[in-house]
C-alpha positions as CSV (number, residue, x, y, z in Angstrom):
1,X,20.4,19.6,32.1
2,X,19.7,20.2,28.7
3,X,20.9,17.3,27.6
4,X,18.9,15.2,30.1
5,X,15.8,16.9,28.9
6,X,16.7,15.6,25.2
7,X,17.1,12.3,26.2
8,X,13.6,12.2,28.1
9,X,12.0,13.4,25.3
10,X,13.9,11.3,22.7
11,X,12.6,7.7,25.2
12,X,9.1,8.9,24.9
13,X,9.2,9.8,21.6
14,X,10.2,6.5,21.0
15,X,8.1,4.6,23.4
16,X,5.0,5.8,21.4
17,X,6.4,5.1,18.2
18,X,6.8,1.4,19.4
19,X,3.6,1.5,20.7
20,X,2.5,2.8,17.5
21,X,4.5,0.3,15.8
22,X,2.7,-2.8,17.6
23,X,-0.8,-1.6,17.3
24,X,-0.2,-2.7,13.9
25,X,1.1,-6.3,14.5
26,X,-1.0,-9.0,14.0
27,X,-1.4,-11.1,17.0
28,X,-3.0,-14.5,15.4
29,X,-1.0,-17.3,16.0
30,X,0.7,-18.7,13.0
31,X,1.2,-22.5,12.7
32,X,3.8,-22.4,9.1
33,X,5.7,-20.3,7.0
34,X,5.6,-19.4,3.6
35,X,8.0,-17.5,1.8
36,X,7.0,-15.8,-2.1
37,X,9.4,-13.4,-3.8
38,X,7.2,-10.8,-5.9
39,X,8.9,-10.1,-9.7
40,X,6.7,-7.7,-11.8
41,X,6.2,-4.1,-12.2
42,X,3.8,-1.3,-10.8
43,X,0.5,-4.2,-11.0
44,X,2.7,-5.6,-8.1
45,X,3.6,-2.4,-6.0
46,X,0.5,-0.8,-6.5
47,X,-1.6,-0.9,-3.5
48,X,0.6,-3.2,-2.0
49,X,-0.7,-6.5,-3.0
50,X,2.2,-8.5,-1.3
51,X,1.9,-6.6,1.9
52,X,-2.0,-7.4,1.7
53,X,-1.3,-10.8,1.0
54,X,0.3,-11.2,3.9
55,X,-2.0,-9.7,6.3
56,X,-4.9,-12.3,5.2
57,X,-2.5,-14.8,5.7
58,X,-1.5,-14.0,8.7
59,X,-5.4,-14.1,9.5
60,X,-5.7,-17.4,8.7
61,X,-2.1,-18.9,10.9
62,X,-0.1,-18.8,8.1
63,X,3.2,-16.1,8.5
64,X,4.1,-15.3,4.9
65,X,7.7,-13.9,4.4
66,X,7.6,-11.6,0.6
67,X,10.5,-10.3,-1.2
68,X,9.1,-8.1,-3.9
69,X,12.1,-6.9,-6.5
70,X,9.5,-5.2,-8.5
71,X,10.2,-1.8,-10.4
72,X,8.3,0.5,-12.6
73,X,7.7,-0.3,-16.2
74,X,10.1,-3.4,-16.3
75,X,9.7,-6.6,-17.8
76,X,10.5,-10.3,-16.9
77,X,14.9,-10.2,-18.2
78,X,17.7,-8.5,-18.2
79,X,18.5,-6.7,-14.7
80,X,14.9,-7.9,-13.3
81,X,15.5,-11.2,-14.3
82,X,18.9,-11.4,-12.8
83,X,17.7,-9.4,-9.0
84,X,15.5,-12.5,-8.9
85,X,18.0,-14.9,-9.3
86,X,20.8,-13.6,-6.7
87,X,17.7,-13.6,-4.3
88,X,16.6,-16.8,-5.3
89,X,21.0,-17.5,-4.4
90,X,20.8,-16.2,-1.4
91,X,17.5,-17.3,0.4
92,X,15.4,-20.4,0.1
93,X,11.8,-19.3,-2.0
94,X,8.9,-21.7,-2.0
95,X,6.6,-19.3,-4.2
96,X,7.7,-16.8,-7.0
97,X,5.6,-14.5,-8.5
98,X,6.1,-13.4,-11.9
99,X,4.6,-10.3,-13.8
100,X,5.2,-9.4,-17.2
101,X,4.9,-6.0,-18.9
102,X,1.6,-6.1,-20.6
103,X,2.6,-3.9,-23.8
104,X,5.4,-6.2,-24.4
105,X,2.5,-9.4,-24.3
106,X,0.7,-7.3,-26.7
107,X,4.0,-6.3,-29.2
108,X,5.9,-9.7,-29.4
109,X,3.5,-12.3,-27.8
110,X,6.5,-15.2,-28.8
111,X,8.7,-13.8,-26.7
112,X,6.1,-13.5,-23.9
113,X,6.1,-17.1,-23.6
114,X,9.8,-17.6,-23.9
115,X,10.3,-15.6,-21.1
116,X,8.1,-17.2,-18.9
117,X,9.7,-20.8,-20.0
118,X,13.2,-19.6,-19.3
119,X,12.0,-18.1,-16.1
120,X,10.2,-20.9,-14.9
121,X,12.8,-23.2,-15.6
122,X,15.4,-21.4,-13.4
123,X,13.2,-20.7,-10.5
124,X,12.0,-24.6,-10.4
125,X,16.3,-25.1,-10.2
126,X,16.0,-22.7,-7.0
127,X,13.8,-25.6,-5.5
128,X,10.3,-22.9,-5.8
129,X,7.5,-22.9,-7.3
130,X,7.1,-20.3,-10.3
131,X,3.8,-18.6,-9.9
132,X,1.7,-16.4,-13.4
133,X,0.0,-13.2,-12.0
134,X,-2.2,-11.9,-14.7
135,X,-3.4,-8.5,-13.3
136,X,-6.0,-6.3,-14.8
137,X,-4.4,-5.0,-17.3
138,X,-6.9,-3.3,-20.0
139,X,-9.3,-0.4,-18.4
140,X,-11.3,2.3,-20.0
141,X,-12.4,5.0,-17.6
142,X,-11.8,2.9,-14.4
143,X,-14.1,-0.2,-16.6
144,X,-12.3,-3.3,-17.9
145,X,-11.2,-3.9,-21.5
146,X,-13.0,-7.0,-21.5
147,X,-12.3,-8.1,-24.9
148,X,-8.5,-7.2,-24.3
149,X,-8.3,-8.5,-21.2
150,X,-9.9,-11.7,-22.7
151,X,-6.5,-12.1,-25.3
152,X,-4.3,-11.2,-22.7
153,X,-5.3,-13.4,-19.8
154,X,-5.4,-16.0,-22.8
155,X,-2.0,-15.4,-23.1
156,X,-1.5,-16.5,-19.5
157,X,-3.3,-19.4,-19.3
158,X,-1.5,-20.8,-22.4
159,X,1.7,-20.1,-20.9
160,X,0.7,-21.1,-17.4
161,X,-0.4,-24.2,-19.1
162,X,2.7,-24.9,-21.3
163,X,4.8,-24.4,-18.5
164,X,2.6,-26.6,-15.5
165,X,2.4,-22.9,-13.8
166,X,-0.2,-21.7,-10.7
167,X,-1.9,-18.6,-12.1
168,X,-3.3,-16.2,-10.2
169,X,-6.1,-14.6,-12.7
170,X,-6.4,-11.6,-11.0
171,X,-7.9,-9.6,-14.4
172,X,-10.6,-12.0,-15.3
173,X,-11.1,-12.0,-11.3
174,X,-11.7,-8.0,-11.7
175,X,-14.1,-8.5,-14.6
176,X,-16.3,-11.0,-12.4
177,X,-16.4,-8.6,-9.9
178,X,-17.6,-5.8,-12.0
179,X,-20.5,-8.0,-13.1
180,X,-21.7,-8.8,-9.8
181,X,-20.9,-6.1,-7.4
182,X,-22.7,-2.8,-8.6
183,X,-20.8,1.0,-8.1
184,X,-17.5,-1.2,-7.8
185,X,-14.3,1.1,-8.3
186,X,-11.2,-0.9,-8.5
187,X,-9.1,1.6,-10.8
188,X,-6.6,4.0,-9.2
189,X,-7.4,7.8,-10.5
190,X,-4.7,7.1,-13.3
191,X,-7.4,4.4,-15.0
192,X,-4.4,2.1,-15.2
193,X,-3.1,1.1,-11.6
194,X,-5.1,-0.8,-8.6
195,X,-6.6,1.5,-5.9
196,X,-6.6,-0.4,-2.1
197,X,-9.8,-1.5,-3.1
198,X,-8.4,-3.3,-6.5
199,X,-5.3,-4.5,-4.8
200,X,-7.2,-5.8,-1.9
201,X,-9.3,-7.9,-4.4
202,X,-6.3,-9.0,-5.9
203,X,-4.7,-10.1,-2.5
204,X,-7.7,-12.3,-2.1
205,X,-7.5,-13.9,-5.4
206,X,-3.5,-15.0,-4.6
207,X,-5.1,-16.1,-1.2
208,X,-7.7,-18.5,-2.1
209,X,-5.5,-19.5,-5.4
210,X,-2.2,-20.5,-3.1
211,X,-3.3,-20.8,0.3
212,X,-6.9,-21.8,-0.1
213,X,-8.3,-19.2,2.6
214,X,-11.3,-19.1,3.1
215,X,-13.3,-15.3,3.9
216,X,-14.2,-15.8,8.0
217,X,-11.2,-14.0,9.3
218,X,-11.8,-10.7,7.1
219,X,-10.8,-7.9,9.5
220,X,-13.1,-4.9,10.0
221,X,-11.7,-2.1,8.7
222,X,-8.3,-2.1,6.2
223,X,-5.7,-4.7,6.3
224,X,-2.7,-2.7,6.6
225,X,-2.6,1.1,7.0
226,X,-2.5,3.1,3.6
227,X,-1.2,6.3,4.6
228,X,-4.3,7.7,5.4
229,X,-2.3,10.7,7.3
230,X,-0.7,12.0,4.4
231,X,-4.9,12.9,3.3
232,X,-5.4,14.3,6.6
233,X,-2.4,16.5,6.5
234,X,-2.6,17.8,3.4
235,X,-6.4,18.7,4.4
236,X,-5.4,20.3,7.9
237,X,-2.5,21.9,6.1
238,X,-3.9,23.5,3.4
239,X,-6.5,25.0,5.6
240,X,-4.6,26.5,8.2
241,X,-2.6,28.0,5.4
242,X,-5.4,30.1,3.9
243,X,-6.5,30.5,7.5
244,X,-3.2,32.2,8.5
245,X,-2.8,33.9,4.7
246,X,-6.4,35.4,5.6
247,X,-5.6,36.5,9.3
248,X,-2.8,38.7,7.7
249,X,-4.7,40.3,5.0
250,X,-6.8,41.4,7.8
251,X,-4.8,42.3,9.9
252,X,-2.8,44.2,7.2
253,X,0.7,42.2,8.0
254,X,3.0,40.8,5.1
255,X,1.9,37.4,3.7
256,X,5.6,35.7,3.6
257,X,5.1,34.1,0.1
258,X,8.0,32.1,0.2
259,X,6.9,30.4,3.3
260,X,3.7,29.7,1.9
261,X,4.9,28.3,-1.2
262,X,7.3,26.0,0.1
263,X,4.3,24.5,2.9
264,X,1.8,24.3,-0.3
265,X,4.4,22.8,-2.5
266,X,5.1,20.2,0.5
267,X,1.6,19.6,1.3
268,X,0.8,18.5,-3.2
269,X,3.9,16.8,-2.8
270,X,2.5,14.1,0.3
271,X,-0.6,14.2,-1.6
272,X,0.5,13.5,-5.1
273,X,2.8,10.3,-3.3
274,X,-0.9,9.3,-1.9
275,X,-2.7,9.4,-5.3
276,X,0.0,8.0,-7.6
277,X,2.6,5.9,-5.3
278,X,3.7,3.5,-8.1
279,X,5.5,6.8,-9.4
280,X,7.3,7.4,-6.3
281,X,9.3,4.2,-5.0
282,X,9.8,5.4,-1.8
283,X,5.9,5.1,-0.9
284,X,5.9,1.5,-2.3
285,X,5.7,-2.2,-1.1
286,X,6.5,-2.0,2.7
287,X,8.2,1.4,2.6
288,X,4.3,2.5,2.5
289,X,4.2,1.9,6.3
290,X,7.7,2.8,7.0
291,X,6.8,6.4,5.5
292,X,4.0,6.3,7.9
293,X,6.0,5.7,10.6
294,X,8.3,8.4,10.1
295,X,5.0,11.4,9.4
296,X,3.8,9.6,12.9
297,X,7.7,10.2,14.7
298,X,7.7,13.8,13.3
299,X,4.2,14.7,14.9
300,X,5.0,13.0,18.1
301,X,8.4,14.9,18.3
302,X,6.7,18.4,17.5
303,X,3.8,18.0,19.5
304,X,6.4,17.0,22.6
305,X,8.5,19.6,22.3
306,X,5.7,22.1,22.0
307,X,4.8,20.7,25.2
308,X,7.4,21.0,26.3
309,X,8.1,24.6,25.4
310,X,4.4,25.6,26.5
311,X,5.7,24.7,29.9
312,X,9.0,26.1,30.4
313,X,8.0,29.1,29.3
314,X,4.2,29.7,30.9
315,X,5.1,27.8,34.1
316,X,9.0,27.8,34.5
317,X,9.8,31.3,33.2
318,X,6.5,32.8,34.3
319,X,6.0,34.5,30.9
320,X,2.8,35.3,29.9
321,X,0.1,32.9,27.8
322,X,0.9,35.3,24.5
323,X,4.7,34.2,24.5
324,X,3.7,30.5,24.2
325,X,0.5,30.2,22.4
326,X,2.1,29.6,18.9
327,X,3.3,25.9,21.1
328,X,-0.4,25.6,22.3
329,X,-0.9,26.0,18.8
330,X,1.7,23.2,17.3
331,X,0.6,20.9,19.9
332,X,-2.8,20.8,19.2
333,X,-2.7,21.0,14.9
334,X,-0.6,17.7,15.7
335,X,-2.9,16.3,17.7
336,X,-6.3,17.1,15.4
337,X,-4.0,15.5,12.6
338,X,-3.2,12.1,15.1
339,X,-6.5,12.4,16.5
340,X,-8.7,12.4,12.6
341,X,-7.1,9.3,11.6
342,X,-9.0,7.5,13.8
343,X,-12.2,8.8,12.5
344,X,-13.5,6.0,10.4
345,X,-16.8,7.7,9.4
346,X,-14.2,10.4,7.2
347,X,-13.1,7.3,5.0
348,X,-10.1,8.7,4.3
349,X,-7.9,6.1,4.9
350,X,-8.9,4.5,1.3
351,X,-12.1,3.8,-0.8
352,X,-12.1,0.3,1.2
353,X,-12.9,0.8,4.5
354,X,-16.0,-1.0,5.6
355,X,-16.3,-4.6,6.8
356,X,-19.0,-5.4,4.7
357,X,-16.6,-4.1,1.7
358,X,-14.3,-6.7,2.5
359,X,-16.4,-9.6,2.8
360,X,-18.2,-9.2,-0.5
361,X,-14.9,-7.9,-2.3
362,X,-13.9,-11.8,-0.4
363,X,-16.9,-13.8,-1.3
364,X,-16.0,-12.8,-4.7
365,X,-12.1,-13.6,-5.2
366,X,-13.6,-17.1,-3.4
367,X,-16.4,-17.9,-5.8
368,X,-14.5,-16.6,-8.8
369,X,-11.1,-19.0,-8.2
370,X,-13.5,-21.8,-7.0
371,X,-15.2,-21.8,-10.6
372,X,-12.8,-22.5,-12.1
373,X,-11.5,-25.4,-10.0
374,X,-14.7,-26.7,-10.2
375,X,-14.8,-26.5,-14.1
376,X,-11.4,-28.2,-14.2
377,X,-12.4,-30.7,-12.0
């Protein structure tokens, strides 16, 4: 019996989270595919530029398949050079994406462009096409570095143009944008990394450079889903812990300090992968959404089997409402936690939520990349 009732539980559990799963699908048609393997550093994982990427293309009919190899504080040789190359052996590329580390542009600028001649060299042998990102690299407090940015994204262009490379000139993109879109915030709170709102400009610039996409199909609201739980649960969390540490001072009962330690150390610990995910792998690139799947499974499985339990023991045990309320109580944290992310007007999915955000954040990947082809031209 018990068994059965495990197994009912387990289906729905994972009914919802399929359901939940294909909310998020896409359902334009696509007409071609595009594959691009990512090789950079934390400029690529940040804010999930390839996953981003993919979503506007997916706007516009196109299914783009992304390989990002990316690690933290790496450059373009040794072990990252080699990942790309076994990928490169093993699947068929038309795009890939290099990154280099900026400080080692800055220290040896030489071997910068040997780098990317070597690299570009093998990848055209692996039948793709090697593609220059040039993030924004230089910011003081959130603001761009313009005259650094200007001698590295010079650096780019000479070896994008040595080389007969695509570059995506994502930093000189982000100064643009600073100049014509007042209050803009593109920094994450390290004043290094992209925020959603930086990445998301970035995304456009690698969509209008290599697709050509236009800004029609910009969806209301974010492109893909940027763990806006792990803000919500950390809120709910914290609150009901001073709540309950309150409710026992008052009511004179022992605090349990260890308990309450181990929630708030679990609580700064979601929050902290929130603010700074290019420290903690597990919350970049497309294990971002898979994290979210799993804080979604957890509160569908408590929430259930608080249910669950509210039942059995108020209706199938006849035991009074005080033996079961701490389930009433499980059942409904969960579902205020479920229930706020749908909240738009609490923005705390990201600092880009609004439509209008999008379009002019858009517009301005557009007009910047089209200046340029229009100079060259």
């Amino acid at each position: 019996m018990k068994m059965r009732k495990n197994i009912t539980i387990g289906l729905l559990v994972l009914t919802l989270a399929v359901l939940a799963g294909c909310s998020n699908q896409n359902t334009h048609e696509t007409t071609n595919t595009i594959s691009i393997l990512f090789v950079g550093n934390s400029h690529v994982r940040t804010g999930n530029v390839p996953a981003q990427l993919q979503a506007l293309a997916r706007l516009n009919g196109i299914e783009m398949i992304y390989v990002d190899v990316s690690g933290n504080g790496v450059n373009l040789d040794g072990t990252m050079r080699d990942n790309a190359i076994r990928e490169m052996q093993s699947r068929n590329f038309d795009y890939v994406v290099m990154q280099a580390r900026g400080r080692s542009l800055i220290n040896d600028i030489d071997l910068f462009l040997d780098d990317i001649r070597l690299f570009s060299e093998q990848i055209r042998e692996h039948g793709a096409t090697p593609v220059l990102y040039s993030p924004a690299w230089a910011n003081i407090n959130g603001q761009p570095n313009e005259e650094l940015q200007e001698f590295l994204t010079g650096a780019h262009k000479q070896a994008a143009y040595e080389n007969d490379l695509v570059l995506i000139n994502a930093g000189d993109a982000w100064v643009y944008a600073y100049r014509n879109i007042s209050g803009l915030s593109l920094c994450a709170r390290d004043g290094i990394h992209a925020n959603h709102t930086g990445a998301f400009l970035t995304a456009n610039v690698f969509a209008t450079t290599l697709f050509d996409l236009h800004i029609e199909n910009i969806p209301i609201g974010n492109l893909i889903d940027n763990l806006p739980m792990l803000n919500i649960i950390t809120i709910v969390g914290f609150m009901i812990t001073i709540l309950v540490v309150i409710y026992r001072l008052v009511k004179k009962q022992p605090l349990q300090i260890k308990k309450s330690i181990v929630v708030i150390i679990s609580l700064a610990l979601l929050q902290t992968m929130n603010f700074f995910p290019h420290i903690f792998r597990f919350t970049e690139s497309g294990n971002r959404l898979l994290l979210l799947y799993v804080v979604t499974l957890i509160l569908l499985v408590v929430m259930l089997c608080s249910i669950y339990s509210f039942v059995r023991i108020k209706f199938l045990e006849k035991q009074s409402l005080s033996a079961s309320k701490k389930y009433v109580f499980y059942a409904l944290v969960c579902i205020v936690i479920y229930g706020l992310t749908f909240i738009p007007a609490l923005e705390l999915r990201s600092h880009l939520y609004r439509a209008d955000d999008a379009y002019v954040l858009a517009q301005a990947a557009w007009d910047f990349v089209n200046q340029i082809i229009l100079a060259i031209l």
